[in-house]
ZAKOL-672790 format. One line per field, with one value per residue: residue number from 1; residue in one letter; x, y, z of N, C-alpha, C, CB in turn. Coordinates in pm, whole numbers. Each point is the difference from the previous one (the first is absolute). Glycine has a CB too. Layout:
<atoms>
num: c(NUM ...)
residuo: c(A ...)
n_east: c(X ...)
n_north: c(Y ...)
n_up: c(Z ...)
ca_east: c(X ...)
ca_north: c(Y ...)
ca_up: c(Z ...)
c_east: c(X ...)
c_north: c(Y ...)
c_up: c(Z ...)
cb_east: c(X ...)
cb_north: c(Y ...)
cb_up: c(Z ...)
</atoms>
This chain:
<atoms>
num: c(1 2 3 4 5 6 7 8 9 10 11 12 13 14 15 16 17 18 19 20 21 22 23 24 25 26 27 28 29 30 31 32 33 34 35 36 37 38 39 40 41 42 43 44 45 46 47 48 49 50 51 52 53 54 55 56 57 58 59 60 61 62 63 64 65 66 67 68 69 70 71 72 73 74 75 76 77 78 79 80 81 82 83 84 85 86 87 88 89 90 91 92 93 94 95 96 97 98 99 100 101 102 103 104 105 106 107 108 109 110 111 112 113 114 115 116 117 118 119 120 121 122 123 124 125 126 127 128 129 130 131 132 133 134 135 136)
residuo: c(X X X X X X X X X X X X X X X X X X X X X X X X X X X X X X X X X X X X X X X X X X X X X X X X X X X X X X X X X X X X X X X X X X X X X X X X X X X X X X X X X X X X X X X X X X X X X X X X X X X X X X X X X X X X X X X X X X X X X X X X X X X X X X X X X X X X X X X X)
n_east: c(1328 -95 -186 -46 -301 -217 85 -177 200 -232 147 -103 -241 -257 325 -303 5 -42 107 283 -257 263 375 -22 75 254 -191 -3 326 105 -165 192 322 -204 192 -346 168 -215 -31 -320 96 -250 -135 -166 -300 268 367 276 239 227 278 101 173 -85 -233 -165 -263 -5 -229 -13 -139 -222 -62 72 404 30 273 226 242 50 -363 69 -281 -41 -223 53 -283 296 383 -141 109 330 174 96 195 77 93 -134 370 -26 173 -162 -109 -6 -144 19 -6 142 -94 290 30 -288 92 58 -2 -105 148 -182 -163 168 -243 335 -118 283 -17 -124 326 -366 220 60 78 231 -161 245 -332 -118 143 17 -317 -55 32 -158 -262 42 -31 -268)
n_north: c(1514 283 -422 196 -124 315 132 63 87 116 -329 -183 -224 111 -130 -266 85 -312 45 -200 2 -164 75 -316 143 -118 205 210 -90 -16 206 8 16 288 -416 39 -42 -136 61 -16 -294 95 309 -207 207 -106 194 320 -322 179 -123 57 -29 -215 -113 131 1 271 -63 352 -145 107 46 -386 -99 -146 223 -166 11 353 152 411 7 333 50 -12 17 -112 36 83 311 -22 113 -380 47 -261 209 140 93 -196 265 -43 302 -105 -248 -97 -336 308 -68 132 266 -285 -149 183 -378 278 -231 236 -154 -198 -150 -87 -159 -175 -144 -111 -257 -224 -19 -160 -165 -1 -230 -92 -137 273 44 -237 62 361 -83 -155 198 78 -232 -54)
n_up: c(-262 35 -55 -303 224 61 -277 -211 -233 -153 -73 392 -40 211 273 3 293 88 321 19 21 31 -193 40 288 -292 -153 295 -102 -366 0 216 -191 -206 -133 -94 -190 -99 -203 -17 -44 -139 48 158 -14 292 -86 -45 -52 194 -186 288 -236 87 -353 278 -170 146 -73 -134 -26 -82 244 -201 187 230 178 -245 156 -102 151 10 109 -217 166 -242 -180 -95 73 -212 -11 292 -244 -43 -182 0 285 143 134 246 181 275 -64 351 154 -189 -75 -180 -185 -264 34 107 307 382 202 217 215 273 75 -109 165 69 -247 265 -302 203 -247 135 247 -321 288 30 -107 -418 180 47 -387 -213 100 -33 -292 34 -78 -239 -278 124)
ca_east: c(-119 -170 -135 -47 -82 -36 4 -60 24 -116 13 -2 -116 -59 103 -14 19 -125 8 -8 -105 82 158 66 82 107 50 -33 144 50 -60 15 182 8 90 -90 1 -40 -42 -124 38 -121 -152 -103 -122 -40 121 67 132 80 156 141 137 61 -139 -76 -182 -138 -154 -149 -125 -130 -67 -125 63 36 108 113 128 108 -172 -58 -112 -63 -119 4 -116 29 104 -2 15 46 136 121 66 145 115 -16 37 -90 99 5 17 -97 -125 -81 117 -18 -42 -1 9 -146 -67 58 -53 56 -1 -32 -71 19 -45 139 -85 98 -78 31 36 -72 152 -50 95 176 -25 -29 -106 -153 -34 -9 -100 -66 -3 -65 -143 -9 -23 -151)
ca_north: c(16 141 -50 92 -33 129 53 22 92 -6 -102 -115 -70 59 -112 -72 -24 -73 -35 -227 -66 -76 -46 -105 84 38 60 173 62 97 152 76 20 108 -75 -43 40 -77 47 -85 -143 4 61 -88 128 -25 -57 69 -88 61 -79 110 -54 -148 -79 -26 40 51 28 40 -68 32 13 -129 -72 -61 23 -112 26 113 69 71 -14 143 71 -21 -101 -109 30 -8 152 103 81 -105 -48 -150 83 128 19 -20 38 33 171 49 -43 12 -122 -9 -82 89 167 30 -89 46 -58 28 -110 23 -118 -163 -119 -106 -158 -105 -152 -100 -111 -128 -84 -156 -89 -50 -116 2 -76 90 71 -111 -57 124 -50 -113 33 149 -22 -116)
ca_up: c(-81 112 -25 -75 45 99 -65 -132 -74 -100 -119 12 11 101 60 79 112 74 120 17 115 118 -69 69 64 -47 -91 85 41 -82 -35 106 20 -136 -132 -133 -173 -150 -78 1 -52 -111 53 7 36 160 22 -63 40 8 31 43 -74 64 -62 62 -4 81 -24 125 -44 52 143 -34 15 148 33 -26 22 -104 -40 -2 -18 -15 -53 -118 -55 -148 -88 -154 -64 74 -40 44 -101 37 32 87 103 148 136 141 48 81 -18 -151 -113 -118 -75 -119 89 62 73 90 122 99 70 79 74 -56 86 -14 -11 26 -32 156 -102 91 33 -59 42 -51 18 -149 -77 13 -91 -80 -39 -61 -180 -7 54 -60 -97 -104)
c_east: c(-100 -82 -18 -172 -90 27 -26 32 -96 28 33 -135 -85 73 -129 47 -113 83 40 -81 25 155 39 103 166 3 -30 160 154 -19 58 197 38 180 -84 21 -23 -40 -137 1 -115 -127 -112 -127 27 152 104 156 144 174 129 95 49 -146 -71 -113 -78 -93 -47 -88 -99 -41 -64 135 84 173 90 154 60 -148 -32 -126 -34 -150 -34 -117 78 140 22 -48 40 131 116 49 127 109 59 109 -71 124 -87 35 -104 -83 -92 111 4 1 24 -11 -176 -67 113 -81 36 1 -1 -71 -29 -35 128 -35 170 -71 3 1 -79 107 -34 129 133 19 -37 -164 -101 23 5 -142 -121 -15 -72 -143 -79 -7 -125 -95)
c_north: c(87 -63 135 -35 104 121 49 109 26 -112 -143 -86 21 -165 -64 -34 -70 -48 -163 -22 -114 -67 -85 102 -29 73 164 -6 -8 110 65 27 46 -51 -82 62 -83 47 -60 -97 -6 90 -97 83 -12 13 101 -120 68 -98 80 -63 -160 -105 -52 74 31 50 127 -32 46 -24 -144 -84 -37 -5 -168 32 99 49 125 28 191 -18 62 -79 -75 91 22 145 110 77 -116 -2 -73 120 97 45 -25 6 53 123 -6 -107 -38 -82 84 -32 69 165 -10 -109 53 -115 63 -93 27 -63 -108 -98 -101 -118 -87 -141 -105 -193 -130 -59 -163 -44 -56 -124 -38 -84 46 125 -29 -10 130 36 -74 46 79 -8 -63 82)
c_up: c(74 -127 -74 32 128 -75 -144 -100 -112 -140 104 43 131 112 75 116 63 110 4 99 55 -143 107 66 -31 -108 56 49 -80 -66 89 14 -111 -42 -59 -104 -78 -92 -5 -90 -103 103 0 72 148 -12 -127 107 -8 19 48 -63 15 -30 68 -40 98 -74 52 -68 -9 131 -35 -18 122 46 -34 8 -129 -46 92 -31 -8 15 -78 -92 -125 -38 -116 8 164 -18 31 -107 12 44 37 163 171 102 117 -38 90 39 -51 -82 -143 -88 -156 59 53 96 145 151 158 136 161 57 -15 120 -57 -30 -2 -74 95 -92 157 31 -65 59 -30 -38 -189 -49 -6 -137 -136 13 -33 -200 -22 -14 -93 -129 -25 -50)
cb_east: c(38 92 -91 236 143 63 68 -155 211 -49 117 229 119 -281 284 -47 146 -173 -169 248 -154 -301 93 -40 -205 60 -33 -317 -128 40 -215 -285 64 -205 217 -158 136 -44 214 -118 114 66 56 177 -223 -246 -121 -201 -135 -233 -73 -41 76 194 80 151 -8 112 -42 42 66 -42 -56 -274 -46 -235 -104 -172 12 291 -115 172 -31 184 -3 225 -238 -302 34 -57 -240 -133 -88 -72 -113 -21 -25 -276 97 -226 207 56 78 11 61 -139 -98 5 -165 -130 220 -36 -116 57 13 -46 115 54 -52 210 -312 125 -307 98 55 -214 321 -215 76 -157 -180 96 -89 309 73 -41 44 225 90 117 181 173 82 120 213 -22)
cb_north: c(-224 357 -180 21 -217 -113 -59 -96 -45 282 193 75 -154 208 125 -18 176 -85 204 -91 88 -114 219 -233 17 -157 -218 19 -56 -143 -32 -119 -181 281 -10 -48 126 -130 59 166 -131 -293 219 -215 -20 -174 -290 322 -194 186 -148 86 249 121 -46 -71 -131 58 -233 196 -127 -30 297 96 52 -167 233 -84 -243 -131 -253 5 -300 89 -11 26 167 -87 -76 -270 -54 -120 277 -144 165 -256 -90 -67 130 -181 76 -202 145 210 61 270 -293 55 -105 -211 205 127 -236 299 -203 204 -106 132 118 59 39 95 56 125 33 222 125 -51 152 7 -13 129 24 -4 -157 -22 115 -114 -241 87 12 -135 -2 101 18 -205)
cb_up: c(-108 129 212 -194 -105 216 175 122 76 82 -237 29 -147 -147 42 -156 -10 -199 61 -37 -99 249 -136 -166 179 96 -196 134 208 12 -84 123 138 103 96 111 16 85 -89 68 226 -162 -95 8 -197 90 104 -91 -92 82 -187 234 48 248 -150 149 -140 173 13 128 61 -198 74 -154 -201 -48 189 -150 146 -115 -52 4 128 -165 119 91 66 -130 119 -96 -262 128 75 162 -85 -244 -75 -117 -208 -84 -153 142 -215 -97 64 10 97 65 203 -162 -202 -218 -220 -164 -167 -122 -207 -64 41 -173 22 154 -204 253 -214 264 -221 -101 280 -254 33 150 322 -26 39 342 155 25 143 277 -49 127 224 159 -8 154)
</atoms>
């Protein structure tokens, strides 16, 4: 596939290029092993949803939404009327995600976000009673 995103023709739409500003780091390093591919799942003004084959859901995002797992954070202000569309092609070339033909994330100076999970005890009666607590 060659992105078209940069490349503008006079009948095609005006492309959207924006900068990440941080990605989970498993999902940077399926971009980065350019065997990303999906399509666009749904749209939303902060958030654009993405499905790959093997029916997994990723995110990008706005700069007003907080880093999360399979999530792409941009600099980007909003997503509505930006040329997207359900079922827009999404792949890896180069340094750059793509998003259909008018949209383009470039991932040069990405920040690596990790999630960091709380350790919980092994011990079944402390977490029974953690439940226990948690329902009242």
């Amino acid at each position: 596939m060659t992105g078209s995103c940069g490349k503008k023709t006079s009948t095609e739409a005006v492309c959207v290029v924006s900068a990440a500003i941080s990605c989970d780091a498993g999902f940077l390093q399926q971009i980065s092993s350019l065997k990303f591919y999906g399509t666009v799942h749904t749209i939303f003004d902060r958030t654009v949803n993405l499905k790959c084959p093997n029916g997994e859901l990723y995110t990008i995002a706005t700069d007003s939404v907080d880093n999360a797992p399979n999530t792409l954070i941009t600099d980007i202000d909003s997503f509505s009327k930006k040329g997207l569309a359900i079922g827009d092609q999404v792949y890896a070339e180069g340094e750059r995600l793509y998003v259909g033909k008018n949209a383009a994330v470039m991932l040069q100076q990405v920040h690596v976000w990790r999630s960091k999970l709380p350790s919980y005890s092994e011990e079944e009666e402390i977490l029974r009673n953690h439940v226990a607590a948690a329902q009242l």
